[in-house]
C-alpha positions as CSV (number, residue, x, y, z in Angstrom):
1,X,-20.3,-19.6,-48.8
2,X,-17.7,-18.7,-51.5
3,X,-20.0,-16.9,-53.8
4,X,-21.4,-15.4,-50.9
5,X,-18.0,-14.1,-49.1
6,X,-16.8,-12.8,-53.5
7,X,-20.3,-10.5,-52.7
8,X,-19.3,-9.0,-49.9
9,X,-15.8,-8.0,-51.0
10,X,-17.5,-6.5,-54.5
11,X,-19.5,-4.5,-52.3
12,X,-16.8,-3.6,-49.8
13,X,-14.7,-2.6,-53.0
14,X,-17.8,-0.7,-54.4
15,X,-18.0,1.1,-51.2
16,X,-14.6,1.8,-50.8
17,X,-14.4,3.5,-54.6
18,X,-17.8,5.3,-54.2
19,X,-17.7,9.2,-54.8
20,X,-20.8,9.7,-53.5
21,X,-20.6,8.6,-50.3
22,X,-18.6,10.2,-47.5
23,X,-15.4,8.8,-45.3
24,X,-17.9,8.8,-42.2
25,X,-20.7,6.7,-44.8
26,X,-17.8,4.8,-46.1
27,X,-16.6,3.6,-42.6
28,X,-20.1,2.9,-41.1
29,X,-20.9,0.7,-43.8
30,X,-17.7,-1.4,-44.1
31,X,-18.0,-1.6,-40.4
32,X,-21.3,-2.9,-40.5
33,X,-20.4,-5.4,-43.3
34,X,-17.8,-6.8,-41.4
35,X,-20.6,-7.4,-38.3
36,X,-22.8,-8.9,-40.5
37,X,-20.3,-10.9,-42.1
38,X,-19.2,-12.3,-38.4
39,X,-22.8,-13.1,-37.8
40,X,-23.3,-14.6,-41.4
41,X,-26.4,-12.7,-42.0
42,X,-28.9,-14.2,-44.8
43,X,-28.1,-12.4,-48.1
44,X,-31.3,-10.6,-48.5
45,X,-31.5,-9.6,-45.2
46,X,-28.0,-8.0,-45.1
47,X,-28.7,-5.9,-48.3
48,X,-31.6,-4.8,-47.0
49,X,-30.1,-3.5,-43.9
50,X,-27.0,-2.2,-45.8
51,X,-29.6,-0.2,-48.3
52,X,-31.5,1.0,-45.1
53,X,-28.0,2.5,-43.8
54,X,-28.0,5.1,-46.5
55,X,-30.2,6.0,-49.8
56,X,-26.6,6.5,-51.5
57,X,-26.0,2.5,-51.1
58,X,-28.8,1.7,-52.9
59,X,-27.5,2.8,-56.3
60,X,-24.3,0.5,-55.6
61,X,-26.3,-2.4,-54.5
62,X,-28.0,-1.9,-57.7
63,X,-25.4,-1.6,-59.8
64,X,-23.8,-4.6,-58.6
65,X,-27.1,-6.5,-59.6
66,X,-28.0,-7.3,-55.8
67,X,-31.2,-5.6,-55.3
């Protein structure tokens, strides 16, 4: 759950610092990280869905080695 909970706040951070994504992009995905984080989402599943939320994630996810 640790390892798991350090993922989500890489991404968040990830997210946060991203250039290419807009505020309104920015504050739809942390919004929806936070949901999925209440309902404890499997991992693949939530990247999935976070990729699907916009094409400009998937680079992140990437780059963070989780897809």
């Amino acid at each position: 759950m640790k390892a798991h909970k350090e993922k989500l706040e890489k991404i968040k951070d990830a997210i946060k610092n991203s250039k290419s994504l807009s505020e309104e992009e920015k504050s739809n995905s942390l919004k929806h990280i936070e949901e999925w984080r209440l309902e404890d989402k499997a991992e693949g599943l939530f990247y999935e869905e976070l990729a699907n939320i916009s094409d400009k994630l998937k680079p992140i996810l990437k780059e963070l080695g989780l897809i």
